[in-house]
C-alpha positions as CSV (number, residue, x, y, z in Angstrom):
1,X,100.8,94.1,81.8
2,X,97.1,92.9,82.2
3,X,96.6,91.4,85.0
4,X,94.5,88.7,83.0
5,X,98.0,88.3,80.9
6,X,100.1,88.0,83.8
7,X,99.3,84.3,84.6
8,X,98.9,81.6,82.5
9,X,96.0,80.2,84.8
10,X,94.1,83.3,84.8
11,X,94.5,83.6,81.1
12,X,93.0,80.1,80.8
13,X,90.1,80.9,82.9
14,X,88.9,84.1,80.7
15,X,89.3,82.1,77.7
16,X,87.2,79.2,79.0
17,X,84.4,82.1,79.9
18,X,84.7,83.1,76.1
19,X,84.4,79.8,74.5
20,X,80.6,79.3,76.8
21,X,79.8,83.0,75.4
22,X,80.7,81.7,71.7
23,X,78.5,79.0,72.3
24,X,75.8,81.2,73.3
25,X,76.5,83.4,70.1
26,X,76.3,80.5,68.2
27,X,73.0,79.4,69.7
28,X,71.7,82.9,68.7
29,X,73.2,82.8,65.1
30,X,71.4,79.4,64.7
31,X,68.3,80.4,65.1
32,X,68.7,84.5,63.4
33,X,70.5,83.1,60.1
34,X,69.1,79.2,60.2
35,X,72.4,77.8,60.5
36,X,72.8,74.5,62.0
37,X,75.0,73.6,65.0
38,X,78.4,73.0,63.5
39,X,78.3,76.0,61.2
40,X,77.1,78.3,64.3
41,X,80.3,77.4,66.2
42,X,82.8,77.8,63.4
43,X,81.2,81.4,62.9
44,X,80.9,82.3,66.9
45,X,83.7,80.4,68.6
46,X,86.5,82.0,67.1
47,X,85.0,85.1,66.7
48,X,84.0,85.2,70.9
49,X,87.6,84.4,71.7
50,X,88.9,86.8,69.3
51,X,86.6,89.6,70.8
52,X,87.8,88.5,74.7
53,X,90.8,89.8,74.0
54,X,89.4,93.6,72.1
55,X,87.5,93.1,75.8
56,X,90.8,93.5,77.2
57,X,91.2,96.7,76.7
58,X,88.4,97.6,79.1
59,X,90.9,97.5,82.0
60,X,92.5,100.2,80.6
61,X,89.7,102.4,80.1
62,X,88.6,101.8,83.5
63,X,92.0,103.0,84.6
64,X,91.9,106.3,82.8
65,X,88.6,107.2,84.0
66,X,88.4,106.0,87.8
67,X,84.7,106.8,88.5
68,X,86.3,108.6,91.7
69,X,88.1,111.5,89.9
70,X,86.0,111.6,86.4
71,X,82.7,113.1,85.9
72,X,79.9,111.0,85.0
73,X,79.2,112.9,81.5
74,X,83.2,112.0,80.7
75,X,82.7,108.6,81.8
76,X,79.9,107.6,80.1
77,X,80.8,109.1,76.8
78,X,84.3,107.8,77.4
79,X,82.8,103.9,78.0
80,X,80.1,104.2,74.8
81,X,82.8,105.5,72.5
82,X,84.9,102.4,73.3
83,X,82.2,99.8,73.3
84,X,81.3,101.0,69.8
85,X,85.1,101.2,68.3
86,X,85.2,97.7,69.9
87,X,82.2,96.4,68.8
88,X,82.7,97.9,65.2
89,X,85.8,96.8,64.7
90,X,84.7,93.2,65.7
91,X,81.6,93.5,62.9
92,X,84.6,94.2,60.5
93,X,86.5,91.2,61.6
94,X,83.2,89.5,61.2
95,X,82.5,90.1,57.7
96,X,86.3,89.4,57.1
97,X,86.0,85.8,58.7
98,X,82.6,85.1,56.8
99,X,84.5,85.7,53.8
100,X,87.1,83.5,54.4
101,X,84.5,80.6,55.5
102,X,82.9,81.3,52.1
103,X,85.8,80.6,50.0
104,X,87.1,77.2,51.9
105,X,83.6,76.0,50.4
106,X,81.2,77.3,53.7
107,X,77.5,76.5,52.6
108,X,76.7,80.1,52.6
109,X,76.7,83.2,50.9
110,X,79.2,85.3,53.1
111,X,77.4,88.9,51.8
112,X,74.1,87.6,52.5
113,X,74.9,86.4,56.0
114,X,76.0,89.6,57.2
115,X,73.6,91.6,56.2
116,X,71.2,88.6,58.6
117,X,73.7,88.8,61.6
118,X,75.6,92.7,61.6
119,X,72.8,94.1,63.7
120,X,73.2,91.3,66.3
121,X,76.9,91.3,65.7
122,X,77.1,95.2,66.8
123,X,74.7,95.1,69.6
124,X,75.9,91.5,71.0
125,X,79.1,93.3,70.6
126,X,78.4,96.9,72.3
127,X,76.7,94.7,75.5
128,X,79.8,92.4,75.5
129,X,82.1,95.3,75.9
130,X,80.2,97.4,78.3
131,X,79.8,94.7,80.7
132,X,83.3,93.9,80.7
133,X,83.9,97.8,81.3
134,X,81.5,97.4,84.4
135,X,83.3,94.0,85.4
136,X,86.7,96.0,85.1
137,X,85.9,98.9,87.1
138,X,84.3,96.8,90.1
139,X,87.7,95.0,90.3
140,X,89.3,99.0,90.5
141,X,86.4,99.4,93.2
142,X,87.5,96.4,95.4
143,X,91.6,96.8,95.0
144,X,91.0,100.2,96.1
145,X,89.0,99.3,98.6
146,X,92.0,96.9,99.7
147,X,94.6,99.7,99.4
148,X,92.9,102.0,101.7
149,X,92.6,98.9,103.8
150,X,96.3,98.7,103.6
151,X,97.3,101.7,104.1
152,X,94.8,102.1,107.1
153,X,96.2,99.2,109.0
154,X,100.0,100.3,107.7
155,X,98.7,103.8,109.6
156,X,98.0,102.0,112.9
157,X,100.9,99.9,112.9
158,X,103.2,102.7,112.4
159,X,101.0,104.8,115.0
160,X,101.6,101.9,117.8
161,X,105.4,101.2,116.8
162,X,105.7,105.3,117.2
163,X,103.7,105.1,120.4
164,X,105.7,101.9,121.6
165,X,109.5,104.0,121.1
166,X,108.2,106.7,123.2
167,X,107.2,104.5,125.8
168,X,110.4,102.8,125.5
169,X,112.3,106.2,125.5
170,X,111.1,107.4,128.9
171,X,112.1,104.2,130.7
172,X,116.2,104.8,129.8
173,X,116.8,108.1,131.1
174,X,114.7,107.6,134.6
175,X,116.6,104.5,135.4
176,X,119.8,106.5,134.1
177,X,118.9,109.1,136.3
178,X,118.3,106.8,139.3
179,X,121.6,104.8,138.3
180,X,123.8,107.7,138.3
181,X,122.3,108.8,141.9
182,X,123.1,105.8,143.6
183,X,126.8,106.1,142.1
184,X,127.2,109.6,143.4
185,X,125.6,108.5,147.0
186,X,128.1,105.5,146.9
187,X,131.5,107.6,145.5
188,X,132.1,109.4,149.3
189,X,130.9,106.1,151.3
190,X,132.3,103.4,149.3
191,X,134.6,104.1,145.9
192,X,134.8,100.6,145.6
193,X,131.3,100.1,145.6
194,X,130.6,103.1,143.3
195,X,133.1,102.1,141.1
196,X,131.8,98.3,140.3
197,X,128.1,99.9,140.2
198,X,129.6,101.8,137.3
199,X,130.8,98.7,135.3
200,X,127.4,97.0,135.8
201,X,125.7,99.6,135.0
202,X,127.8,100.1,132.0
203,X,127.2,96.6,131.1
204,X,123.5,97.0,131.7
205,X,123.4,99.4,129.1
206,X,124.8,97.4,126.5
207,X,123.0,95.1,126.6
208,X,120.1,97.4,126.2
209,X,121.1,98.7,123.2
210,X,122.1,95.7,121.5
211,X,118.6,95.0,121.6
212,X,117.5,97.8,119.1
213,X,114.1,98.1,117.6
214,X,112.9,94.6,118.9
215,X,110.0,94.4,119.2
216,X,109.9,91.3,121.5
217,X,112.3,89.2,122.8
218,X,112.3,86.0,124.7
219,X,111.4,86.1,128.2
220,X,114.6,84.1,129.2
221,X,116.8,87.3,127.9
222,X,114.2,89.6,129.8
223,X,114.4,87.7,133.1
224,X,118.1,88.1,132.3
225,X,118.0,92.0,132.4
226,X,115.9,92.1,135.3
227,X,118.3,90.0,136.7
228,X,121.2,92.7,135.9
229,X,119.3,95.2,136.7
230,X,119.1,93.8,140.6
231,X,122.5,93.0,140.4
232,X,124.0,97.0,140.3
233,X,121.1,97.6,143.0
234,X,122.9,95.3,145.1
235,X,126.0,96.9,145.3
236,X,124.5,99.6,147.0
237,X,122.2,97.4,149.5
238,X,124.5,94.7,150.0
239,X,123.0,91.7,152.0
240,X,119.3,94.3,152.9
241,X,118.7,92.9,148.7
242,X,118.1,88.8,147.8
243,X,116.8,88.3,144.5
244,X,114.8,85.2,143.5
245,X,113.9,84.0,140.0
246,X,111.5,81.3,139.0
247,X,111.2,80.8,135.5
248,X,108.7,78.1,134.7
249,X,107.7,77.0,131.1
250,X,109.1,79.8,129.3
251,X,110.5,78.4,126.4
252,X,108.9,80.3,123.0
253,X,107.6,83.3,125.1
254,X,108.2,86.4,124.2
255,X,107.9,89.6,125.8
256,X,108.4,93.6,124.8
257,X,111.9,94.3,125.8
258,X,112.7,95.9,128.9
259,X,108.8,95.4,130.4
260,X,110.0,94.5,133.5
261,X,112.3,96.7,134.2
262,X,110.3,99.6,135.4
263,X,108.5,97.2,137.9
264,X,112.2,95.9,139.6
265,X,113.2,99.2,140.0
266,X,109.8,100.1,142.1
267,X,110.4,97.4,143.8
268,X,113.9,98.4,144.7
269,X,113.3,102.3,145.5
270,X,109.3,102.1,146.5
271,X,110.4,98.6,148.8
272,X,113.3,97.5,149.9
273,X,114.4,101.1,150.4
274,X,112.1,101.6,152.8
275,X,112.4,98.4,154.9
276,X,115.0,98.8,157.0
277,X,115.7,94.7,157.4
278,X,115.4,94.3,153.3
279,X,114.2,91.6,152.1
280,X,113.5,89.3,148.8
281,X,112.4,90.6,145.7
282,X,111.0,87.3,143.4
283,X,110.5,87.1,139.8
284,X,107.4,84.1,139.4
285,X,106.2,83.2,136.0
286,X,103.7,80.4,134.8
287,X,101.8,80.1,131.4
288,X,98.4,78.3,130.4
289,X,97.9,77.5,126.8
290,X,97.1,81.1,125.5
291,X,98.7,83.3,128.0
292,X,101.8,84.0,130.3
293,X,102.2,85.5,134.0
294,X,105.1,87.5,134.9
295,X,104.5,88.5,138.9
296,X,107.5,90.9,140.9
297,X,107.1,90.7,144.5
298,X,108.7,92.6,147.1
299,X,108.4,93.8,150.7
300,X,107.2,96.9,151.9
301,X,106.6,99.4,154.7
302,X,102.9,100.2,154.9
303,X,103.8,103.4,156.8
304,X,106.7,104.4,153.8
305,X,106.2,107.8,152.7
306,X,104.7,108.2,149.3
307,X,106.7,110.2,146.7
308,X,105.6,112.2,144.4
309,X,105.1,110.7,141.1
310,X,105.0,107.1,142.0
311,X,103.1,105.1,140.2
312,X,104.8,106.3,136.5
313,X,106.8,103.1,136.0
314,X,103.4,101.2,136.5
315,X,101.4,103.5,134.1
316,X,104.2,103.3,131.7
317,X,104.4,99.2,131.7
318,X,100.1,99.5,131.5
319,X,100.5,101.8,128.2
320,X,103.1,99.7,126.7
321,X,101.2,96.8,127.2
322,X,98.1,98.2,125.8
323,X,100.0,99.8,122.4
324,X,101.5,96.0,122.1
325,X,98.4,93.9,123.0
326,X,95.4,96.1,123.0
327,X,92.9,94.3,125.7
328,X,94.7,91.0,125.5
329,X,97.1,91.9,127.7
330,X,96.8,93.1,131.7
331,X,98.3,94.2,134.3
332,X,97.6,94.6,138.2
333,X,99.0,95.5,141.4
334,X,98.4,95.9,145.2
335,X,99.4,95.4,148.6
336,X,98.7,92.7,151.2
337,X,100.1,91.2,154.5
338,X,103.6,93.7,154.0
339,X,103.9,92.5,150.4
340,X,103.0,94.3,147.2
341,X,102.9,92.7,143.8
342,X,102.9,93.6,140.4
343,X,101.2,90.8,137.8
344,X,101.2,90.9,133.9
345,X,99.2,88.7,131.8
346,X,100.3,88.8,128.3
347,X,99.0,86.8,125.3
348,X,101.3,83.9,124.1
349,X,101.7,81.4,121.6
350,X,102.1,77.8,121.5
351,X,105.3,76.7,123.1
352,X,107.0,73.9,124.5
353,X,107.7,73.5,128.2
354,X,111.2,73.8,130.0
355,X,111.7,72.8,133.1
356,X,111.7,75.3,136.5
357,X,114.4,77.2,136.8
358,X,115.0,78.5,140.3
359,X,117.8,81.0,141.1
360,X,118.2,82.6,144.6
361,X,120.9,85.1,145.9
């Protein structure tokens, strides 16, 4: 259907544009056939409307010849031939409605008239047409315009979201792989141990993959995960392994899932590991109006050795961040006084404030 036809508001607003160009035509036919004001509009006004809608068809001829894909020859040949089959079949209709004027007792001779107003009929008619032609294919030109806009930004979302599962995707099998290495140091020193490590961890899991293709999810769940997470690590460090959580003003935040859990389990094998006391490993957040903090603290031995590779979880968190949140969203790190510490900054909407919620182990 025309998009003109498809709403009754739209429909209303061509129609009004017709009835100010039938009072222009009937300005004109006043002063070409000296006809005064009220017999003007009874010729124009219903004639203008009538040719609005043979203008119609111009949407459709703009359709079958996009200017992209047809020659120009085609297309203008294509656009005259329609403006004059339009505008001759209006100069018909014309002499058709002049006649019927004439015989409900018109002050004119209907014959005679045309032959004063058929060359201004056709040619009013052939410009009418052509610039609804031009009219129609600018509207082609723009909604194209929006579609490759579309699909452009359709292109990049489906670029990040493929860019954000392969992040995602490297995370589960290194902590897997990590996991399932503390179980087999732990099944020759401590079964027990091993065996519980296995039901967290199993836990841990599935509660990963109940979350799916989140996107986000709130930072309460996340702080949650992090939380299990430290749990299984604390089967195999027993009392060397506190954890502290404090959650402020969190409510409404969201997160992308499992963004933390790369920087717990550095702070697991790149700190407390290698302190031979242990030590804390804290959780902080805080939030301003536009953004929230997430900081993971731990301890650590300046003199530790430095493994190869370190440093993936962090560049893995920055690239996740940076697909989700382009340069809204940050991340640093470093070392002082024996502590290191890993900070997020990610972009947040309005939310209401909870109150502090402090959890220590």
């Amino acid at each position: 259907m025309h998009p003109i036809l498809a709403r009754g508001g739209r429909l209303a607003l061509y129609l009004g544009v017709w009835v100010l160009v039938g009072t222009l035509f009937a300005t004109l036919l006043g002063s070409e056939a000296a006809l005064d004001g009220s017999r003007s509009l009874a010729v124009a006004l219903p004639l203008a409307i009538t040719y609005g809608f043979f203008c119609l068809s111009s949407w459709y001829v703009s359709r079958s010849t996009p200017l992209a894909t047809t020659g120009a020859v085609r297309t203008a040949v294509t656009a005259l031939s329609a403006a004059v089959m339009s505008s001759g079949a209006w100069l018909l209709l014309a002499r058709l409605w002049l006649e019927a004027l004439s015989r409900r007792g018109a002050a004119f001779d209907a014959a005679t008239l045309f032959r004063t107003i058929d060359t201004l009929l056709f040619g009013f008619g052939l410009l009418l047409y052509l610039l609804s032609l031009a009219l129609s294919y600018l509207v082609a030109a723009f909604e194209q315009s929006r579609e490759a806009e579309r699909h452009g930004l359709e292109a990049r979302v489906f670029a990040r979201e493929a860019e954000l599962r392969a992040l995602r995707a490297q995370i589960d099998p290194h902590f897997l792989f990590n996991s399932l290495h503390s179980i087999s140091a732990l099944t020759a020193s401590d079964p027990s141990a091993a065996r519980r490590m296995c039901v967290l961890l199993a836990e841990f899991l599935r509660e990963s993959l109940a979350l799916g293709s989140e996107q986000r999810i709130p930072l309460a769940r996340e702080l949650a995960l992090a939380r299990r997470f430290l749990d299984i690590e604390r089967v195999r460090f027993g009392d060397r392994l506190s954890i502290e959580i404090a959650a402020a003003e969190t409510d409404g935040c969201a997160v992308p899932p499992l963004i933390l859990q790369p920087l717990v389990e550095n702070a697991v094998t790149h700190g407390i590991a290698h302190v031979v006391a242990g030590g804390t490993i804290r959780i902080l957040t805080s939030r301003t109006a536009s953004f929230v903090t997430i900081a993971v603290e731990n301890p650590c031995d300046p003199d530790r050795p430095r493994r190869p590779g370190a440093g993936v979880g962090l560049a893995n968190v920055r690239a996740r961040l940076h697909a989700a949140h382009g340069e809204d969203a940050r991340l640093s790190a470093g070392e002082r006084d024996g502590s290191w510490r890993v900070e997020l900054t990610l972009p947040v909407g309005a939310a209401t404030a909870q109150s502090p919620l402090r959890v220590q182990a």
